[in-house]
C-alpha positions in Angstrom: 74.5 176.4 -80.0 76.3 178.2 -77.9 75.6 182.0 -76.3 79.5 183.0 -76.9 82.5 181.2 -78.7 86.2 182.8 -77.8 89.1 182.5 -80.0 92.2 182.0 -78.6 92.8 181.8 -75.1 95.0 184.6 -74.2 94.7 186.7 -70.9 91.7 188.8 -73.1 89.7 185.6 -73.9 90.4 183.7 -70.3 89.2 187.0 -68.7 86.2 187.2 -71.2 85.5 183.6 -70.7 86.1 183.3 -67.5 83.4 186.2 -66.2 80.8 184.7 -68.8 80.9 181.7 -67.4 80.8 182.8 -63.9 77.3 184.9 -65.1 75.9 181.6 -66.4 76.7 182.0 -70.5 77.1 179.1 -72.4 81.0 179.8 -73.4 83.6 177.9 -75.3 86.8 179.1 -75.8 88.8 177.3 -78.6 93.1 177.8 -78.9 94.9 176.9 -81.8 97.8 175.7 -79.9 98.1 173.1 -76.6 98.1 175.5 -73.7 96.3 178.5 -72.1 97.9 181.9 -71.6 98.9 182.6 -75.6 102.4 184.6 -75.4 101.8 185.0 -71.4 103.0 181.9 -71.1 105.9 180.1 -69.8 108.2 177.1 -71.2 111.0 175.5 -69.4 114.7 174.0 -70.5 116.4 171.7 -68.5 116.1 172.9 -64.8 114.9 176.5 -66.4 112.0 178.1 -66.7 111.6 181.2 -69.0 108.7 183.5 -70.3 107.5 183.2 -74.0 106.2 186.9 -73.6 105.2 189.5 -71.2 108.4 189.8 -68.5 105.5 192.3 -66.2 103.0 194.7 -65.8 101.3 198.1 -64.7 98.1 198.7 -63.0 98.3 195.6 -60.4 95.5 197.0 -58.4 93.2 197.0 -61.6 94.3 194.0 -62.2 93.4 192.5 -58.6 90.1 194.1 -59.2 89.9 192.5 -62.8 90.4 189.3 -61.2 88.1 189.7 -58.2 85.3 190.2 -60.8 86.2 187.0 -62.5 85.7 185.2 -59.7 89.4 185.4 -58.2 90.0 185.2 -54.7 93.1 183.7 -54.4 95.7 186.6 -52.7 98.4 188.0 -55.0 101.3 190.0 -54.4 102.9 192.3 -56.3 106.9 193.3 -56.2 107.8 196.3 -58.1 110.4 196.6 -61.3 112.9 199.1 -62.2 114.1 200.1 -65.4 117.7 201.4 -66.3 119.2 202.9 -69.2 123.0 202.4 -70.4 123.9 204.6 -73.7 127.5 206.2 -73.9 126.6 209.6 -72.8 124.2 208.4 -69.7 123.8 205.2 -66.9 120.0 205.8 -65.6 117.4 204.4 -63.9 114.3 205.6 -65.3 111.6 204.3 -63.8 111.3 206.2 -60.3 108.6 208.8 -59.9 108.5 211.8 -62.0 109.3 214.2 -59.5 112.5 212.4 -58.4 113.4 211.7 -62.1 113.4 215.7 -63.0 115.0 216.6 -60.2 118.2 213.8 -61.5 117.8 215.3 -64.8 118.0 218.4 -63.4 121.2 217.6 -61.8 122.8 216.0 -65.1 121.8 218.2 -67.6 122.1 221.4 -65.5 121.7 223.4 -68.7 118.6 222.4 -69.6 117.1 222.7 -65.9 114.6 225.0 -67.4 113.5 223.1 -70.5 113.4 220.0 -68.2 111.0 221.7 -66.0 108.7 223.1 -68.7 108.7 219.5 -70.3 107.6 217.8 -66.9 105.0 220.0 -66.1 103.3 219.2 -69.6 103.8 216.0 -68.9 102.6 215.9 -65.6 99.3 217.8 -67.0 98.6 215.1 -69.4 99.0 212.5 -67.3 96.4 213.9 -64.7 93.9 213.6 -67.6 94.9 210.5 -68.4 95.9 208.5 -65.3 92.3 207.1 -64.9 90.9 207.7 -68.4 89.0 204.3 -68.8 87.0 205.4 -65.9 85.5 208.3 -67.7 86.6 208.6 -71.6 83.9 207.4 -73.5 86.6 206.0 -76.2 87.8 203.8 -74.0 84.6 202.2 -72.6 81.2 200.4 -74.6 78.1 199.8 -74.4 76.0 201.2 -71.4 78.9 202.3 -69.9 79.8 204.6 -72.6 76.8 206.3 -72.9 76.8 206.8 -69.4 80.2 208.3 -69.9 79.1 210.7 -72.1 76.2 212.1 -70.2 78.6 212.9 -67.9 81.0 214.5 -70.4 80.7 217.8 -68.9 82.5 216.5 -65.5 85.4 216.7 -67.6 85.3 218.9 -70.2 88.8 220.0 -69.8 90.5 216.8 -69.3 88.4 216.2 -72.6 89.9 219.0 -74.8 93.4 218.7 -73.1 93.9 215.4 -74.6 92.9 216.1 -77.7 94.8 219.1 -77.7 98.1 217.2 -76.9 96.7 214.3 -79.4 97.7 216.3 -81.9 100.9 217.5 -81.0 104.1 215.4 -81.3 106.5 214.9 -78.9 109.3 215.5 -81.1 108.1 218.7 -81.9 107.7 219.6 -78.1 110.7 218.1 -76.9 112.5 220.7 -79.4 110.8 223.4 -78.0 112.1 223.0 -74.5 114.9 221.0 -75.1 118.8 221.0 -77.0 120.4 217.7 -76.0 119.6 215.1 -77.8 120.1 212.5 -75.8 118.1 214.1 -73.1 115.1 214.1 -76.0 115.5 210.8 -76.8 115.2 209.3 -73.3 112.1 211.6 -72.4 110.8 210.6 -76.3 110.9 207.0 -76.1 112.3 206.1 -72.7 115.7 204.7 -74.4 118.0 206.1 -77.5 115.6 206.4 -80.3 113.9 209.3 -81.6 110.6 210.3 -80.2 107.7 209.7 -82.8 104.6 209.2 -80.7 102.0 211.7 -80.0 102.4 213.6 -76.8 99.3 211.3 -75.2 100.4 208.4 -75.9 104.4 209.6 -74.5 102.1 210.6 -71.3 100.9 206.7 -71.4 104.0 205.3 -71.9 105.5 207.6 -68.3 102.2 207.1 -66.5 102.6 203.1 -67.0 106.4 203.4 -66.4 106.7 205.8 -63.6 103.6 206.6 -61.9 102.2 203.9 -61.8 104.8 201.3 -61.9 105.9 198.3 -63.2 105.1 195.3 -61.2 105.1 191.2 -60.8 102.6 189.2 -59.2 103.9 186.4 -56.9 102.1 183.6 -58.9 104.0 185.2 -62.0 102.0 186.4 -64.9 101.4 182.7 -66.3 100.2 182.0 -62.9 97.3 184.7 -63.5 96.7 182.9 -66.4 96.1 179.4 -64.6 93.8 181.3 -62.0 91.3 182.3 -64.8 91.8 179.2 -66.8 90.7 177.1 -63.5 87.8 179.9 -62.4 85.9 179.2 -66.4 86.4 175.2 -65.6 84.3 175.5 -62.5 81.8 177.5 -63.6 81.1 175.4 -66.8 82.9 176.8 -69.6 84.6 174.2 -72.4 88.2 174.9 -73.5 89.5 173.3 -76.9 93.0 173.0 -77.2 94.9 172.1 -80.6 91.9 173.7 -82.8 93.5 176.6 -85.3 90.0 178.2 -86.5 89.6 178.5 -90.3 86.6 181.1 -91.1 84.7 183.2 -88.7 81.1 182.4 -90.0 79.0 185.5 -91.3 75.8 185.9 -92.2 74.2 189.4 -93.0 77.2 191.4 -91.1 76.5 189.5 -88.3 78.4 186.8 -86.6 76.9 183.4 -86.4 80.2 180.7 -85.7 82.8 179.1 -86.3 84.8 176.7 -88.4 87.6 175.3 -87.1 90.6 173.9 -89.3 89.2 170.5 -89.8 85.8 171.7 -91.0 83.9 171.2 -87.4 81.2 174.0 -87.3 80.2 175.5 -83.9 77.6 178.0 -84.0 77.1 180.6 -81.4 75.4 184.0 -80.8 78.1 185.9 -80.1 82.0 185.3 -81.1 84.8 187.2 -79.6 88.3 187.1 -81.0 91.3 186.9 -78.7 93.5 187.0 -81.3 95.5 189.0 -84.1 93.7 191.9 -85.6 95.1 191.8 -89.0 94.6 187.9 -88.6 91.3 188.3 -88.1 89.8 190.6 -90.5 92.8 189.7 -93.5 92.6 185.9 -92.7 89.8 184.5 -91.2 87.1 186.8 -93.0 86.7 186.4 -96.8 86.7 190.5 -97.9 83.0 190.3 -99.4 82.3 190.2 -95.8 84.1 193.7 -95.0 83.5 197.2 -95.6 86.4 197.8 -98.4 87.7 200.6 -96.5 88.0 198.8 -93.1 89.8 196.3 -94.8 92.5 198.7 -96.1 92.6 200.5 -93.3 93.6 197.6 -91.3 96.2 196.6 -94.3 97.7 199.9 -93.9 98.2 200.8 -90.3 101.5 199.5 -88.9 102.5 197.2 -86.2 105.3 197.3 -83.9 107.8 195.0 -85.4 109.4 192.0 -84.2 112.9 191.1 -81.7 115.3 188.3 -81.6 115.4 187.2 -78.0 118.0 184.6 -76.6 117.2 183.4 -72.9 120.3 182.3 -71.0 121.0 180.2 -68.1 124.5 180.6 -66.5 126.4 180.3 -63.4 126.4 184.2 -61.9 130.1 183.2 -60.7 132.0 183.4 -63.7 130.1 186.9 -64.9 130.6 190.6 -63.8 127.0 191.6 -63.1 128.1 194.9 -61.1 126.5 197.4 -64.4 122.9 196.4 -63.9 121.5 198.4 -61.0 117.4 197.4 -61.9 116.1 193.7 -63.1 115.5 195.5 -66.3 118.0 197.3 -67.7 118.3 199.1 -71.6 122.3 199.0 -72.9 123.7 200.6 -76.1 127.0 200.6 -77.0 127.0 203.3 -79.6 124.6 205.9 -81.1 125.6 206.2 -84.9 122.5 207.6 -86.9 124.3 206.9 -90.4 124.6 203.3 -89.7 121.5 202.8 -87.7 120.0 200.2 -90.3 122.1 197.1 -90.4 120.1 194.5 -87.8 122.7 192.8 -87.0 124.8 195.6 -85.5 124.2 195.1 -82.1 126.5 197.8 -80.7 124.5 200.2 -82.5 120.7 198.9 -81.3 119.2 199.1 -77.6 119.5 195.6 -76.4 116.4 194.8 -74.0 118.2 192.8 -70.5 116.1 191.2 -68.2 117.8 189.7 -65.0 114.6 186.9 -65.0 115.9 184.9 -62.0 115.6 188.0 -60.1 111.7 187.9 -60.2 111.0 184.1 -58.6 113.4 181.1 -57.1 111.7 178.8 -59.3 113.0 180.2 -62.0 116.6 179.1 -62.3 118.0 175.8 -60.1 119.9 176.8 -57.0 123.0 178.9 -57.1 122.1 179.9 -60.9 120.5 182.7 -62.7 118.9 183.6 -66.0 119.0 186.3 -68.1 116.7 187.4 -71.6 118.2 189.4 -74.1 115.9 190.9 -76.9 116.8 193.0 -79.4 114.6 194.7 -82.3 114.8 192.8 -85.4 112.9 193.4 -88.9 110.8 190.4 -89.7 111.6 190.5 -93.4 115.5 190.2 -92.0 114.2 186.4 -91.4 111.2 185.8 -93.6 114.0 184.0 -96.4 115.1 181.1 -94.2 111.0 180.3 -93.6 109.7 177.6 -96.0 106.3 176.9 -94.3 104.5 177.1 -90.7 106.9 175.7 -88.5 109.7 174.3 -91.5 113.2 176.2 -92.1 115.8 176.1 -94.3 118.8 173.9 -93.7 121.0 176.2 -92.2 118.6 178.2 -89.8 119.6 177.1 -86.3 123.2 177.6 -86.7 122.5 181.1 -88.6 120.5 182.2 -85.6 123.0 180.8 -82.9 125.4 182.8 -85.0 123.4 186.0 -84.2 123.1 185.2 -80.5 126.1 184.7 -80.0 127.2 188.0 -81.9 124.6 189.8 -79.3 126.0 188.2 -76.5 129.2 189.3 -77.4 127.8 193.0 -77.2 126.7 192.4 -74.1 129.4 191.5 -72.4 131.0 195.0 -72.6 129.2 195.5 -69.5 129.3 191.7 -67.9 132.5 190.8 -68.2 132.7 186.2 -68.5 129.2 186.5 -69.5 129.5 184.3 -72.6 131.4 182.1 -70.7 129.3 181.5 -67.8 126.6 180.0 -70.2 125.1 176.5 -69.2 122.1 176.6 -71.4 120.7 179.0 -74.2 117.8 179.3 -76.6 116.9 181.9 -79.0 113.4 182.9 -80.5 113.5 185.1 -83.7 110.6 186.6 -85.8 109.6 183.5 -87.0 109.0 182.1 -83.6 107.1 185.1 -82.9 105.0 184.3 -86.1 104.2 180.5 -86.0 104.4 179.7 -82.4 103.0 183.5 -81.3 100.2 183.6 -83.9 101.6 187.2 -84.3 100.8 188.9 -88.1 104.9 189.1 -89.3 105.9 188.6 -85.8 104.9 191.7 -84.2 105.2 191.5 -80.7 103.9 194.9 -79.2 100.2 195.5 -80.4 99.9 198.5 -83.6 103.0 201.3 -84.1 103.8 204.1 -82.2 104.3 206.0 -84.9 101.6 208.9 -85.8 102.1 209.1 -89.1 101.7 205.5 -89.6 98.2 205.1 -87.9 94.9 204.7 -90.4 92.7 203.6 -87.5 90.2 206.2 -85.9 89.2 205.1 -83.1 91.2 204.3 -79.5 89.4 200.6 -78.8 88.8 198.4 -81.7 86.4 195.8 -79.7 83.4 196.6 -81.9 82.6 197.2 -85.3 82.5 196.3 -88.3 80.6 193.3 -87.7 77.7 192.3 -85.3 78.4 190.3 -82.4 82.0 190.0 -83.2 84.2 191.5 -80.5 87.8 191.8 -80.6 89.7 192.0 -77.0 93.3 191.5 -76.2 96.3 194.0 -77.2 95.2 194.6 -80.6 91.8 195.6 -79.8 93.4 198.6 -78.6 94.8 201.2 -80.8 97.4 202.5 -77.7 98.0 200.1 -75.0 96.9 203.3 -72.5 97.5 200.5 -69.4 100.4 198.4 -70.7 99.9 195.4 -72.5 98.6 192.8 -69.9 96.5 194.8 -68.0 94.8 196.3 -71.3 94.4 192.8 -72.3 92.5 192.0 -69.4 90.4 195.0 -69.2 89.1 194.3 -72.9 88.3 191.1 -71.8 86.3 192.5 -68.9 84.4 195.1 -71.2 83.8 192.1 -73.9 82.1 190.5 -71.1 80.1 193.3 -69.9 78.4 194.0 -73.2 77.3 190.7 -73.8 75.9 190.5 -70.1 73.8 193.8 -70.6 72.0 193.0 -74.2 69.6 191.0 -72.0 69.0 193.0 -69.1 
């Protein structure tokens, strides 16, 4: 018997497990796959090494803190990212400060110079509220710490009605207000060439993570992270089972009582926390007489993000023109044509994703080489007809998708020049990699949609509820990733752990 069993062993169940086990809980964490660190992991090919998920992160001082609490102390530095956009009508880069991004707006859309400063003090009025809101919000926080939270309510009663003021406004709607270019709208709306269709909040999130706070990487790199709190749970007594997909989450009563892993072992436990996929969870591993009907549909019918084709490159930086990208992170699109905007193989009309990986570590790439990711959003059904089981494909499937990689690389080189040329080794991940090696529900790769009218979900964190002693953590236990993806993950993690720890206290 065991006080707490984690599923999967992402950053949200190695930061759960790894602070249980430093507080003395008997703790088992069980992965369906052979390594640690779920999509925050890395792999390598040949004399490469390349990330299966996460290129970086926000928040690296919660983070730090995160870790210290774990029972971290190795010393990690952070070295800061930026982001630029290339479209036809704009070359950007986005990620500086607010203040210093208006005032370049200002300067390149001197028309809107007014609209542009009515936007960015909404903006910046938000993001006040919001810039520590797990500290106080009790949406975002459980157990004793929420009700603390809301005794203190009144401290911030109107950061409190400010956000759910702007909760219920779109962007869209107030980006037309102050705004007539549309390109302008789009890059405030979604930080790219798409149309804005978040909430204002969550828009305030996505600036906040990108601009104000920052994007960062730690010197370990993220997998390194990973390793620390996979090593800190070892010492302090926790088990980790490796190669053990989980086949029912055991309930009795509406509470939680185990486990039963794929091969019928049974591990029992008094709590179980799920580091995994939401829709997974509660459409997969829980028969429906278990679950409120209406929890169940509600979880059927609230979007994810979708899925990407991503091709990693390695290639010799001498025989490619380079001289476009300005930031290790840099957002191209050739063309902006609405009316043809849903064929997914028309790469000049998407926003390619291109991360200059080398950049971010030496070990990365062998001397005098570099390494570049491409990703690109692709539509998981655009894939689902060349999958004939877990893992299995149709005859046919690695040339189709080398076909398609080599089609985006193509696109790409309208801004670096040799690039296809330079090539020494390439592999490509689609939605189905996404699905069978990422355990992600259609191979969705960002956590639940941005899309308002898409969300069936009430509440902002989705660790508790609707059955006892069975806690979700991780990027889908969170309705907006309000600190970025990693950090969020580790923060659920930490708040797992902290409600377990206090039910005896």
């Amino acid at each position: 018997m065991y006080d707490v069993i984690i599923i999967g062993a992402g950053v949200g169940g190695l930061s759960c497990g790894a602070k249980l086990a430093m507080n003395g809980k008997k703790t088992m964490i069980i992965e369906k796959i052979h390594h640690v660190g779920g999509t925050s992991h890395v792999f390598r090919r040949g004399d490469y090494i390349f990330p299966m998920g996460p290129l970086s992160f926000s928040y690296p001082e919660l983070v730090k803190e995160l870790l210290k609490r774990m029972g971290i102390k190795e010393e990690i530095k952070f070295k800061r990212n930026h982001f630029q956009l290339i479209s036809p009508e704009i070359d950007i880069i986005y990620s500086e400060k607010l203040n210093k991004l208006k005032e370049k707006l200002k300067n390149i859309y001197k028309n809107e110079e007014q609209g542009i400063k009515s936007f960015f003090n909404e903006l910046y009025r938000i993001i006040e509220c919001i810039r520590n809101i797990h500290e106080w919000h009790p949406d975002f926080l459980i157990g004793r710490a929420r009700l603390e939270a809301k005794k203190r309510l009144k401290d911030h009663e109107q950061e409190f009605d400010l956000i759910n003021k702007y909760n219920e406004l779109s962007s869209k709607k107030l980006l037309n207000e102050y705004l007539k270019n549309d390109i302008l709208k789009r890059l405030l709306g979604s930080q790219g060439t798409y149309q804005p269709m978040m909430n204002m909040v969550h828009l305030a999130f996505m600036w906040n993570v990108m601009s104000e706070e920052g994007i960062w990487f730690p010197s370990c790199g993220i997998h390194g992270i990973n390793q620390l709190l996979h090593d800190s749970f070892l010492k302090n007594g926790g088990e980790l089972k490796l190669n053990s997909p989980i086949k029912e989450i055991l309930i009795d009563e509406d509470q939680v009582y185990g486990v039963e892993t794929l091969n019928g072992q049974k591990y029992e436990a008094e709590w179980v926390v799920a580091n995994a996929d939401y829709k997974k969870v509660f459409l997969e591993l829980i028969p429906p007489s278990k679950l409120p009907k209406n929890h169940v549909e509600n979880v059927k019918n609230t979007a994810y993000t979708g899925s990407e084709f991503c091709v990693y490159l390695g290639f010799d930086p001498e025989k490619v023109n380079l001289s476009k990208m300005r930031a290790n992170h840099l957002f191209y699109r050739k063309r902006i044509d609405l009316l043809k905007a849903t064929d997914p193989e028309d790469f000049e009309n998407k926003e390619i994703e291109i991360c200059l990986w080398s950049n971010k570590s030496s070990e990365f790439a062998p001397k005098n080489k570099k390494s570049l990711i491409l990703r690109v959003n692709m539509p998981y059904d655009h894939f689902d007809v060349w999958r004939t089981g877990e893992k299995q494909r149709k005859e046919g499937y690695k040339d189709y998708k080398k076909s398609l990689a080599l089609k985006l690389i193509k696109t790409v080189e309208c801004i670096f020049p040799g690039l296809n040329s330079s090539i020494e080794i390439m592999e490509i991940a689609t939605p189905l990699t996404y699905r069978d090696w990422g355990q992600r529900y259609l191979g969705s790769v960002a956590g639940w949609t941005r899309d308002i009218k898409k969300i069936r979900l009430n509440t902002k964190l989705l660790l508790e509820k609707p059955i006892k002693h069975l806690l979700m953590v991780g990027i889908y236990s969170v309705l907006e990733p309000f600190l970025g993806g990693y950090p969020v993950s580790m923060y659920t993690g930490n708040l797992a752990a902290d409600l377990i720890l206090e039910q005896k206290q």
